[in-house]
C-alpha positions as CSV (number, residue, x, y, z in Angstrom):
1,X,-35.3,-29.9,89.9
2,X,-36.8,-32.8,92.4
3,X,-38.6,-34.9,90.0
4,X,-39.2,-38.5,90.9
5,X,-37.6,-41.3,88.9
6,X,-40.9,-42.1,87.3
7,X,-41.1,-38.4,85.8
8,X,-37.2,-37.8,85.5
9,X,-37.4,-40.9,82.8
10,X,-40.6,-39.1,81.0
11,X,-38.4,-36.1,80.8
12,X,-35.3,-37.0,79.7
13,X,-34.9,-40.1,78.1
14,X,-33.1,-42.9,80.4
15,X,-32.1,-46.7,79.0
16,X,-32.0,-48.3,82.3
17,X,-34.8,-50.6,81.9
18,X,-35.2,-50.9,86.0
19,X,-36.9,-47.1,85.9
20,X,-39.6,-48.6,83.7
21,X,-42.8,-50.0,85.9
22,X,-43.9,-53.2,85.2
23,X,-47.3,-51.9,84.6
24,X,-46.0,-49.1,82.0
25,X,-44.3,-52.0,80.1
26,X,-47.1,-54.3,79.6
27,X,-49.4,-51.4,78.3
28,X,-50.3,-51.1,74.7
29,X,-48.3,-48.1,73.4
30,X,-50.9,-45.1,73.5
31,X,-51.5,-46.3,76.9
32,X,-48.2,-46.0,78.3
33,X,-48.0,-42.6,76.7
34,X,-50.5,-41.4,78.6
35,X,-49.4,-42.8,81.8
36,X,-46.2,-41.4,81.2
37,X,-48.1,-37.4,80.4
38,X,-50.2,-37.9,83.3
39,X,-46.9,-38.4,85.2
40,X,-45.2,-35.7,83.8
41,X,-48.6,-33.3,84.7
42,X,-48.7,-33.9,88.1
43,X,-44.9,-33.7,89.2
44,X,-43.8,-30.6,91.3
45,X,-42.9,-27.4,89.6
46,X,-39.4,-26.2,88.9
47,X,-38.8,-23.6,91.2
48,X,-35.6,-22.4,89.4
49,X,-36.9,-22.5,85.3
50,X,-38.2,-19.7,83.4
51,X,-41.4,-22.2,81.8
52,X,-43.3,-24.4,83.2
53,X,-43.8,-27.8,81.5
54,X,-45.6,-30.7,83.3
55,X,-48.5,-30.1,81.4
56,X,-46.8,-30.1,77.9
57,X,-46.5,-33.7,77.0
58,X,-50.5,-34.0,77.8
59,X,-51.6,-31.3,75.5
60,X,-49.5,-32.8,72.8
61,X,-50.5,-36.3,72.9
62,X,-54.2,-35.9,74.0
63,X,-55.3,-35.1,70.2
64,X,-53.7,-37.4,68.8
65,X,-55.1,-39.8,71.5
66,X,-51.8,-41.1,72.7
67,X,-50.7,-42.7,69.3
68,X,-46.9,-42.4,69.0
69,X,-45.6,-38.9,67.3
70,X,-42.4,-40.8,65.8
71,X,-41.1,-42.7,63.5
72,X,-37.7,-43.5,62.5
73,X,-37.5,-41.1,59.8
74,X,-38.6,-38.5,61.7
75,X,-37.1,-39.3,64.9
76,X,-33.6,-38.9,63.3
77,X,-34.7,-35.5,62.1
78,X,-35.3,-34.5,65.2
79,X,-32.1,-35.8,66.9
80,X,-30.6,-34.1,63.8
81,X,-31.9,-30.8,64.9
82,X,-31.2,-31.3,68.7
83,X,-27.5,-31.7,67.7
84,X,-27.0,-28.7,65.7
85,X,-28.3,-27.1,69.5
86,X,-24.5,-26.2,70.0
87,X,-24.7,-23.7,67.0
88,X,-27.4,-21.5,69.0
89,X,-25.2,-22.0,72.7
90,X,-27.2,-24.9,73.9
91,X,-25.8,-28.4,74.9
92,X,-26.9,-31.6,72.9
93,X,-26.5,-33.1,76.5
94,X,-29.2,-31.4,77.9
95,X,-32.0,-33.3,76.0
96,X,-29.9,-36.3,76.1
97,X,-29.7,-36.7,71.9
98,X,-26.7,-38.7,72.6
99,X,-28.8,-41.5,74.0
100,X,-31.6,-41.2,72.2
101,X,-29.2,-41.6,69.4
102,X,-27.9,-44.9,70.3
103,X,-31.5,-46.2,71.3
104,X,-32.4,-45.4,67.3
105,X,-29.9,-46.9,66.2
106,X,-30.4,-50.5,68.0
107,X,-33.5,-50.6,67.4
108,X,-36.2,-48.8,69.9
109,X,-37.4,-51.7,72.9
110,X,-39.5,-49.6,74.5
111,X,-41.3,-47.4,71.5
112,X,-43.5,-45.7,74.4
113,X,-40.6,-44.2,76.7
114,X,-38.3,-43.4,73.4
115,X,-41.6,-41.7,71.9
116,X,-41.9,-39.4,75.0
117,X,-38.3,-38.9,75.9
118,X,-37.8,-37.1,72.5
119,X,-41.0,-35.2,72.7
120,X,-39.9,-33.8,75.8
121,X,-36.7,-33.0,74.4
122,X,-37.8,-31.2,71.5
123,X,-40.3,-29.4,73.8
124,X,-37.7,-28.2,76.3
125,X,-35.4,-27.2,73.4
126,X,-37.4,-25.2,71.8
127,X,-38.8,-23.4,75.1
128,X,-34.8,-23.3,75.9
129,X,-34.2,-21.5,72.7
130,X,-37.2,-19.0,73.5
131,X,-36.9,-18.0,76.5
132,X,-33.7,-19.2,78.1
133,X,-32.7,-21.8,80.3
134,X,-32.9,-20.5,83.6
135,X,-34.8,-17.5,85.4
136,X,-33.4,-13.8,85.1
137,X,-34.0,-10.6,86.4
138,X,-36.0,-10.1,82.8
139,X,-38.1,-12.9,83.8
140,X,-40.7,-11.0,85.8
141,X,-43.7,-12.7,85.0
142,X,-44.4,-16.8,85.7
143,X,-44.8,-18.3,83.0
144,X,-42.7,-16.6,80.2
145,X,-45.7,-14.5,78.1
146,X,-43.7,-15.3,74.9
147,X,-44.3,-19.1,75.5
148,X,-48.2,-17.8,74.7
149,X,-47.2,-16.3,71.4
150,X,-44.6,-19.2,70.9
151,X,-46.1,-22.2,72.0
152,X,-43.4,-24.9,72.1
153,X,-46.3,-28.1,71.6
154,X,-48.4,-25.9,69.1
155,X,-45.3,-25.2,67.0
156,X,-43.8,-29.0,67.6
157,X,-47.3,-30.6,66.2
158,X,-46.8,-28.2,63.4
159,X,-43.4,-28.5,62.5
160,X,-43.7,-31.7,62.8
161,X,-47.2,-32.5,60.7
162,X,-45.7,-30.6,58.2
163,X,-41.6,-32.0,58.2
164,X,-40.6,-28.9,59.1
165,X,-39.0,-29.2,62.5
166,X,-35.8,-26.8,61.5
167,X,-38.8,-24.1,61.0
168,X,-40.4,-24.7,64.9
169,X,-36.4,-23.8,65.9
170,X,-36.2,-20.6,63.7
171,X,-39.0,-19.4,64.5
172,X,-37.9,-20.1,68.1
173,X,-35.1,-18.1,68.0
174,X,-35.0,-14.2,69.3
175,X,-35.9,-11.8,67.0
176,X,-33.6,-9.3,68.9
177,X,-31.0,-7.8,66.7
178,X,-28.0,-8.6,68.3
179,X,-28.6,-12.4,68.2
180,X,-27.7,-13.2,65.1
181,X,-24.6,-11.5,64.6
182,X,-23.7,-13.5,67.9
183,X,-24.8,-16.6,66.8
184,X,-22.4,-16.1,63.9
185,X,-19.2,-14.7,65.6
186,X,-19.7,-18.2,68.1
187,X,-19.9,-20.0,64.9
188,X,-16.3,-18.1,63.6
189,X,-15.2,-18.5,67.1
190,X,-15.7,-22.4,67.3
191,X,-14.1,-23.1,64.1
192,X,-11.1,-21.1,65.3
193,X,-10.6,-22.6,68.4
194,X,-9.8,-26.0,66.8
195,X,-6.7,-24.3,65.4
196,X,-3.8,-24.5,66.8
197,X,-3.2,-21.3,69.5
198,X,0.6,-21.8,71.4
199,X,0.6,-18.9,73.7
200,X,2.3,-15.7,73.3
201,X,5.7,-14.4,75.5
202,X,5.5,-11.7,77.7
203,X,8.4,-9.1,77.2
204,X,10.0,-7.1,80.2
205,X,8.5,-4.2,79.5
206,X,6.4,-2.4,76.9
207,X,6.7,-3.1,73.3
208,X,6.8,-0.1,71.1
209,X,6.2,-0.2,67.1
210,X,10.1,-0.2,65.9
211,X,11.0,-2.7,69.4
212,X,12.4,-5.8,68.7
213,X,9.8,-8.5,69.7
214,X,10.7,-12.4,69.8
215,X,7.3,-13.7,68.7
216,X,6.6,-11.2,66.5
217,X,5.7,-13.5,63.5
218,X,3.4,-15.7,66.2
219,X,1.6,-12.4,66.9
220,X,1.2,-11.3,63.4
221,X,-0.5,-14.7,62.5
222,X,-2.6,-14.5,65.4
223,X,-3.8,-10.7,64.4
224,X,-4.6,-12.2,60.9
225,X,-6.2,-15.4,62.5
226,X,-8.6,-12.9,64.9
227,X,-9.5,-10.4,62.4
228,X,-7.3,-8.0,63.3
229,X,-5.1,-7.3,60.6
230,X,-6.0,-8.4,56.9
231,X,-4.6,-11.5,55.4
232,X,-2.8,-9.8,52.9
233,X,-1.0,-7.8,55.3
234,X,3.3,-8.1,54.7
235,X,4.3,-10.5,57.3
236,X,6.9,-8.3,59.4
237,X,10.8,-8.0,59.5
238,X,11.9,-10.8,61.8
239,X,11.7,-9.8,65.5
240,X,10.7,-6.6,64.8
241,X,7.2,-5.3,66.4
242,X,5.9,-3.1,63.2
243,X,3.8,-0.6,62.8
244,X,1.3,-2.4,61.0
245,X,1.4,-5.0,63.3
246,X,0.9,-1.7,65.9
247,X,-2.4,-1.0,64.0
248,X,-3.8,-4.5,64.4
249,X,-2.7,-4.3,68.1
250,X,-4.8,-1.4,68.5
251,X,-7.9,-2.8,67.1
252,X,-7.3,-5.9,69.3
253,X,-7.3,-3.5,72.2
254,X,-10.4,-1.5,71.0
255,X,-12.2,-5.5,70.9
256,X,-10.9,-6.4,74.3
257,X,-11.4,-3.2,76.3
258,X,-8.3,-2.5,76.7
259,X,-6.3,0.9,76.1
260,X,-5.7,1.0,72.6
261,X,-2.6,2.3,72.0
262,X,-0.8,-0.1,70.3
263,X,1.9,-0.7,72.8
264,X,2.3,-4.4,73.6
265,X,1.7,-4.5,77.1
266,X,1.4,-7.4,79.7
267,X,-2.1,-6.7,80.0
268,X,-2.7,-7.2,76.1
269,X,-0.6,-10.1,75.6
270,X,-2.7,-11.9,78.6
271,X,-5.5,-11.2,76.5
272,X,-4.0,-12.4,72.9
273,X,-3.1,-15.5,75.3
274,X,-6.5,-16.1,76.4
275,X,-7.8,-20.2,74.9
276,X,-10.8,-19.2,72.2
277,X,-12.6,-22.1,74.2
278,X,-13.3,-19.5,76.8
279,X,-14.3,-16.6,74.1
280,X,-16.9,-19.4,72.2
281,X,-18.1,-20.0,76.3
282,X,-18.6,-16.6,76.3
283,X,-20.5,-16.1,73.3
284,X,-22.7,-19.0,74.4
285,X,-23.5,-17.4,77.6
286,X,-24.5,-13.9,75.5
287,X,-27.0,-15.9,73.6
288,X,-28.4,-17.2,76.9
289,X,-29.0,-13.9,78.0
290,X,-29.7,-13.0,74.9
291,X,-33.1,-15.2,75.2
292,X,-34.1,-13.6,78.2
293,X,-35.0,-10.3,76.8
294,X,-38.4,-9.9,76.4
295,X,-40.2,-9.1,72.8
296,X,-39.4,-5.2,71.3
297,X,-42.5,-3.7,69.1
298,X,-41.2,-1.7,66.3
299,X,-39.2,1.5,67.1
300,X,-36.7,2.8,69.0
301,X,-34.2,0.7,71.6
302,X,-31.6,1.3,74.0
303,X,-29.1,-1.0,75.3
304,X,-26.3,-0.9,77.6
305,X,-23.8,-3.5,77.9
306,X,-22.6,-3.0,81.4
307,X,-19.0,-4.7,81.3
308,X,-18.4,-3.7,78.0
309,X,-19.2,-0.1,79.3
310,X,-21.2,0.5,75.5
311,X,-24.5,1.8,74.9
312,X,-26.3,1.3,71.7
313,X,-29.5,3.0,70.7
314,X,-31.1,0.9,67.9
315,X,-33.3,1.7,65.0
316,X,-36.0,-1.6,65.1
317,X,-37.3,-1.2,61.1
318,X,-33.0,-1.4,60.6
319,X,-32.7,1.7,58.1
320,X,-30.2,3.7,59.6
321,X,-26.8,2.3,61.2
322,X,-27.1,2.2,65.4
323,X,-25.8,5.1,67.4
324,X,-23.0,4.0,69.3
325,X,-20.9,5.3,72.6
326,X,-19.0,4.9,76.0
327,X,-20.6,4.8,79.1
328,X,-19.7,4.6,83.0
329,X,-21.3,2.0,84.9
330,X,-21.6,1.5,88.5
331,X,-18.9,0.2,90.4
332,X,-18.1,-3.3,90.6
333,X,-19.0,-5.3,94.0
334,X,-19.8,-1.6,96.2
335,X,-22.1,0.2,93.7
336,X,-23.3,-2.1,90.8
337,X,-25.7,-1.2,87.8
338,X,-28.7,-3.6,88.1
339,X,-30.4,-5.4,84.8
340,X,-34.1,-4.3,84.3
341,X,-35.6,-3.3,81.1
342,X,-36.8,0.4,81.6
343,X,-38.8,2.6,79.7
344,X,-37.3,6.0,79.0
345,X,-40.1,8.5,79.3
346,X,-38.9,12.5,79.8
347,X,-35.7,14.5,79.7
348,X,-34.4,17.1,82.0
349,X,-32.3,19.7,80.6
350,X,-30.5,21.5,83.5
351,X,-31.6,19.2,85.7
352,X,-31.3,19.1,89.5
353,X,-29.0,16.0,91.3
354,X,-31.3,14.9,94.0
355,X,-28.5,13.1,96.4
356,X,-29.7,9.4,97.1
357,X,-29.9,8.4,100.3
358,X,-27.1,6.3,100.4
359,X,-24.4,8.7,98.9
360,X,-26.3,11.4,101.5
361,X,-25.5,9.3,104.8
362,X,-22.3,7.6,103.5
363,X,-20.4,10.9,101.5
364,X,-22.2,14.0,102.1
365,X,-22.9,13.9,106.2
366,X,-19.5,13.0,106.8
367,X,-18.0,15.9,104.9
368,X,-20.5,18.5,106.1
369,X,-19.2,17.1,109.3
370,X,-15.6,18.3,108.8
371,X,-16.8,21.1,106.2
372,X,-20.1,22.7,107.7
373,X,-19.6,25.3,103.8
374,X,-19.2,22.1,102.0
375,X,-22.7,22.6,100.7
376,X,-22.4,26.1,99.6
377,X,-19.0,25.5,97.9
378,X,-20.8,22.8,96.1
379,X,-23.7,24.5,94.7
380,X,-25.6,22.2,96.6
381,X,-29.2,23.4,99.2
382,X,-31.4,21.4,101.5
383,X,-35.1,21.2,100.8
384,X,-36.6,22.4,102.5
385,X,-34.3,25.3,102.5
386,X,-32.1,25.6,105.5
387,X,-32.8,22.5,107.2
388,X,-30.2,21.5,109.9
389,X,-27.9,18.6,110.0
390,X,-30.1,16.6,112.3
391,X,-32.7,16.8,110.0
392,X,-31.0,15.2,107.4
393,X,-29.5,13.0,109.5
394,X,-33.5,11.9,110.5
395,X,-34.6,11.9,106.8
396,X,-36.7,15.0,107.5
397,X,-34.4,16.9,105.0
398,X,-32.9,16.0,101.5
399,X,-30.0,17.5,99.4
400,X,-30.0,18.6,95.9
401,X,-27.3,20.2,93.9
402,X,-28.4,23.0,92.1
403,X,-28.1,23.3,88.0
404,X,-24.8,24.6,86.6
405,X,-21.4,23.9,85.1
406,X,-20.6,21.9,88.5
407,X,-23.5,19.5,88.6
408,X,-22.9,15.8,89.0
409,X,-25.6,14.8,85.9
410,X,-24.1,17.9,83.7
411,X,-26.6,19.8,81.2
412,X,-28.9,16.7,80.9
413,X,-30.5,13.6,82.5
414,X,-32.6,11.2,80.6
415,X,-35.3,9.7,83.5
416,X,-36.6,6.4,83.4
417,X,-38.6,5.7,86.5
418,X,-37.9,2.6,88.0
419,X,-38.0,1.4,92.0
420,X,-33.8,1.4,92.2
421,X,-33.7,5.2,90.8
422,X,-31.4,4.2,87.9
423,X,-31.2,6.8,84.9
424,X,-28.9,8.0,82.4
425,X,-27.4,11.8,82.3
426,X,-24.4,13.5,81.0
427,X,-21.4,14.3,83.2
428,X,-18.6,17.5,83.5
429,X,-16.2,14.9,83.8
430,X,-15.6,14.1,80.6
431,X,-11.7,12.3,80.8
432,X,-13.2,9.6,82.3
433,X,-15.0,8.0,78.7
434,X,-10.8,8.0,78.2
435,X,-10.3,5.2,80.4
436,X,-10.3,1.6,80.2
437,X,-12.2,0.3,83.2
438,X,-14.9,2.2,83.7
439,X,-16.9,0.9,86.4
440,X,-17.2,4.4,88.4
441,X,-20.6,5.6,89.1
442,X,-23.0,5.2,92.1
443,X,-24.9,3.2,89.5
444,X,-26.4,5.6,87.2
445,X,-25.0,5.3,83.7
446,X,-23.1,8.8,81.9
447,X,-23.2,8.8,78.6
448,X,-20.6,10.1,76.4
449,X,-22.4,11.8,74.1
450,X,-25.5,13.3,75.5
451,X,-26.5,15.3,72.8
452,X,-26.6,12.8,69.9
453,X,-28.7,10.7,72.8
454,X,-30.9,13.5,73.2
455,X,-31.1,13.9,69.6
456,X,-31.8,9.9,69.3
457,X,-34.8,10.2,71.9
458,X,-36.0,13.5,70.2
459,X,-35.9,12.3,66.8
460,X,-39.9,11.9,66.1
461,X,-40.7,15.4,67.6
462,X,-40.3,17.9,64.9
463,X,-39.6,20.7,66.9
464,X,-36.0,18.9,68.7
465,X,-33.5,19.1,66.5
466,X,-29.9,19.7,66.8
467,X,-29.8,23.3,66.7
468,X,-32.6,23.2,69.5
469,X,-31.1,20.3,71.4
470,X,-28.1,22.4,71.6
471,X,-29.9,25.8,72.8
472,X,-31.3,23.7,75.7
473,X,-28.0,22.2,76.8
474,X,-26.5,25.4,77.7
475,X,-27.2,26.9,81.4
476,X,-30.2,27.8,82.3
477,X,-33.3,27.1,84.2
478,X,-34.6,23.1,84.2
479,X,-36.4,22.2,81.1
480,X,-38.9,19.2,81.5
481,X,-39.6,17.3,78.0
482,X,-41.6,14.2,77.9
483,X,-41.1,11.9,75.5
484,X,-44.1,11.8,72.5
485,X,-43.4,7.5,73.1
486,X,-42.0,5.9,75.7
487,X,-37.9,4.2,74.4
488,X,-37.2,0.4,76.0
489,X,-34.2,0.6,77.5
490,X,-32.1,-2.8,78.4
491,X,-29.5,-2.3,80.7
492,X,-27.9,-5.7,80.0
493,X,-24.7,-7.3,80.8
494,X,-22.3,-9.5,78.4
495,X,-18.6,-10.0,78.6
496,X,-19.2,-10.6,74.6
497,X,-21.0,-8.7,71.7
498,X,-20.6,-7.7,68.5
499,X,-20.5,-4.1,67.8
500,X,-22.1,-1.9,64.5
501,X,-19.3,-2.9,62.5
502,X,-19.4,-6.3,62.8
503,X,-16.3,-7.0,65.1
504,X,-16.7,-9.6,68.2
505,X,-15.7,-7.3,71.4
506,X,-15.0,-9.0,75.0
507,X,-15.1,-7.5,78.0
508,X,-13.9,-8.5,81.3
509,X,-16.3,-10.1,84.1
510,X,-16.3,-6.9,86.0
511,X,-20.0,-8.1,88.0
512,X,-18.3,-11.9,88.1
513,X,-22.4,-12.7,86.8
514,X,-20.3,-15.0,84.1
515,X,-19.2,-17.1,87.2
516,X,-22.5,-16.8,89.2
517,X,-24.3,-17.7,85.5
518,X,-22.1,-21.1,84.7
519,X,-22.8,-22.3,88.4
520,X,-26.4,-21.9,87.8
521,X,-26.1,-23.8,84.1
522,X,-23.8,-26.3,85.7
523,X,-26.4,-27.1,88.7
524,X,-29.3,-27.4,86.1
525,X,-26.7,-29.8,84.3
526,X,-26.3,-32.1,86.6
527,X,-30.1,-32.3,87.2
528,X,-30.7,-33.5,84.0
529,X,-27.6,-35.9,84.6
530,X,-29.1,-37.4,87.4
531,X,-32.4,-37.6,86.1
532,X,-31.4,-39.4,82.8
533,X,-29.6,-42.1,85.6
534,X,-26.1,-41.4,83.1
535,X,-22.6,-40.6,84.4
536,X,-21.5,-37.2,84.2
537,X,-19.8,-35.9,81.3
């Protein structure tokens, strides 16, 4: 964000008095607060943010001809509400409350600059809490359209004409249903992690109920402490790994995507061992993405949760629980699942596999290479019919695997166009919802249970219901159904959620986007930093 010093200061509030022109200084107050919004309108455009907001500061002030907005009742409401940021993810930091702060409580020597610098603040967080932070692959149109339905100065005059600023911030906050129970498991999660949290020790081998265990009374506390087992749960024998403490084990597992078989294992004492500071990071960075997700009408939505390999298909008006299940995902670094919000408009029962492209040249040639019948045995044809290799090796001629038992999308495929060809369909490889990790597709997403999807999708058209759902799953010739209303589907990634019943589940960083995402949050960081002229935190 290259802003000049001049703008940098309107922005976010800076103390060093040797920022502030001479001329700015020795202007009455609602003319310093114009020269200030002038300033702030005409500096360059963040090339990295999802909002634009030179303009902001101009629109606020110009009705109110450039008087001050503040006064020292009201200005420590706002810094009030700027510090509670942390409870929604944000950072205090980033709209510098902490020296706006000590500026209020000296005793304000420049009420022009101080007037400013906490508008701005107030402006960018409640844009922040709209719409996110930084730019996303959800962010396809500049500037965010919910910042026209939400209008961070509109609601800001309000809130503040009326006292009210705590209403412009929850009104600001997503409406999507996931975001509160996030918001609440990071509040759980933050108290927790100021408790104490020694780490666990790894046995030799695997841990069986009935085992002896060292730390088995640390690891019953911590199951308690996490959720996992009840509080009245009886403590176990002394160095003994019980059965109980097996059942808690197993809903840990079930949480942290791991195998959940109750066996204390390397892999889930690593995860009982990770610091909370790093779970409450990674609730903060679900609410980020969280924000990015564009406004859902009523009705109908599906979300995937890529590393937590979960799908969810949501009921918007909230009067029947969410249908939940496992899915594959592309795999990591060669074949990812990308984000987009999709909108799921037809269903193929029986369907065809046409063979992308790219599993064509890199899988298919090479074994019809060594194979010339590894089409036929395969229930797979050309189209046209019985073109040569060399035509599909020119891309005159495509593959496609016929319906049947065998088929790679199994009885069903629900289509979503979209540029990248990503859909969701059914598989015949149904032991692979048993495993853990589950980063295994070319990047379509199988679902594990296709039929109470279907029945989901299906639900408003009288004539789908289970008994016919079921009819048209078995073999047969390809059944096209379009949808009466198009479903939203987000295929969305967070290492943390929290599932229909409640629980917090983690997920490992199978995409590494949690890395990629802090970079980009500690870069915009630093900006404000800079611009504010402080040290580093």
């Amino acid at each position: 964000m290259k802003l000049s010093l001049k703008i940098r200061a309107a922005l976010v509030f800076c103390a060093a008095a040797a920022l502030i022109p001479c001329s700015t200084l020795a202007q009455p107050v609602p003319a310093a607060i114009r020269t200030l919004a002038v300033q702030a309108s005409q500096s360059p455009a963040s090339p990295s943010g999802p909002y634009d907001e030179r303009g902001w500061l101009d629109r606020f002030y110009a009705p109110r001809k450039y008087a001050p907005a503040w006064n020292p009742s009201t200005a420590a409401a706002a810094l009030w509400v700027l510090r509670r940021a942390t409870l929604q993810g944000l950072d205090p930091l980033d709209y510098g409350t902490e020296a706006l702060q000590r500026q209020l409580r000296a005793g304000i020597s420049d009420s022009a600059r101080f007037d400013v610098a906490l508008t701005a603040a107030m402006l960018r967080y409640l844009a922040d809490l709209r719409v996110g932070r930084v730019r996303s692959e959800y962010h396809s149109r500049l500037p965010d359209a919910r910042l026209k339905q939400y209008d961070p100065v509109e609601r800001l005059r309000a809130g503040l004409a009326a006292g009210k600023l705590q209403a412009a911030v929850q009104a600001a906050e997503p409406q999507f249903r996931q975001y509160a129970p996030v918001k609440a498991a990071l509040a759980n999660y933050r108290e927790l992690s100021r408790q104490a949290y020694p780490a666990l020790s790894k046995p030799p081998g695997k841990v069986a109920s009935g085992d002896a265990y060292p730390d088995a009374e640390a690891l019953f506390k911590r199951l308690v402490l996490l959720g996992d087992l009840p509080a009245d749960a009886p403590p176990p024998t002394e160095g003994i790994y019980s059965e109980r403490m097996a059942e808690g084990v197993r809903h840990f597992q079930a949480r942290h995507g791991l195998l959940d078989d109750g066996v204390l294992g390397r892999g889930t004492i690593d995860a009982l061992n990770v610091p909370l500071a790093k779970r409450v990071r990674q609730l903060e960075l679900t609410l980020e993405r969280l924000r990015w997700l564009p406004d859902f009408g009523p009705g109908p939505l599906i979300v995937v949760d890529l590393p937590a390999y979960r799908l969810w298909a949501l009921n918007k008006d909230g009067d029947e629980d969410p249908l939940e299940m496992r899915v594959v995902v592309g795999t990591a670094i060669k074949t990812e699942t990308p984000l987009f919000v999709g909108q799921m408009r037809y269903l193929e029962f029986n369907p065809y596999w046409n063979v992308p492209r790219s599993i064509l040249d890199k899988e298919i040639l090479p074994k019809l290479a060594r194979n010339p019948a590894y089409l036929a045995q395969n229930e797979m044809e050309t189209v046209p019919p019985g073109a040569s290799v060399a035509e599909l090796q020119a891309g005159r001629a495509r593959v496609r695997q016929r319906p049947g038992p065998n088929n790679s999308l199994g009885p069903i495929k629900f289509a979503m166009p979209n540029p990248m060809d990503i859909y969701l369909h059914s598989t015949p490889r149904r032991e692979v919802f048993q495993r853990s990790r589950r980063d295994l597709s070319h990047g379509c997403i199988r679902v594990e249970h296709p039929a109470a999807l279907a029945q989901y999708v299906l639900g408003r058209q009288r004539q789908w219901n289970a008994d016919a759902i079921q009819d048209a799953l078995q073999p047969g010739p390809t059944r096209h159904v379009d949808l009466a209303k198009a479903i939203p589907v987000v295929i969305f990634y967070a290492t943390a959620m929290v599932d229909t019943n409640g629980s917090p589940r983690f997920a490992p960083d199978i995409y590494g986007r949690d890395v990629k995402l802090e970079q980009v949050l500690a870069a915009r960081h630093s900006q404000i930093v800079a611009a504010a002229g402080r040290p580093a935190e």
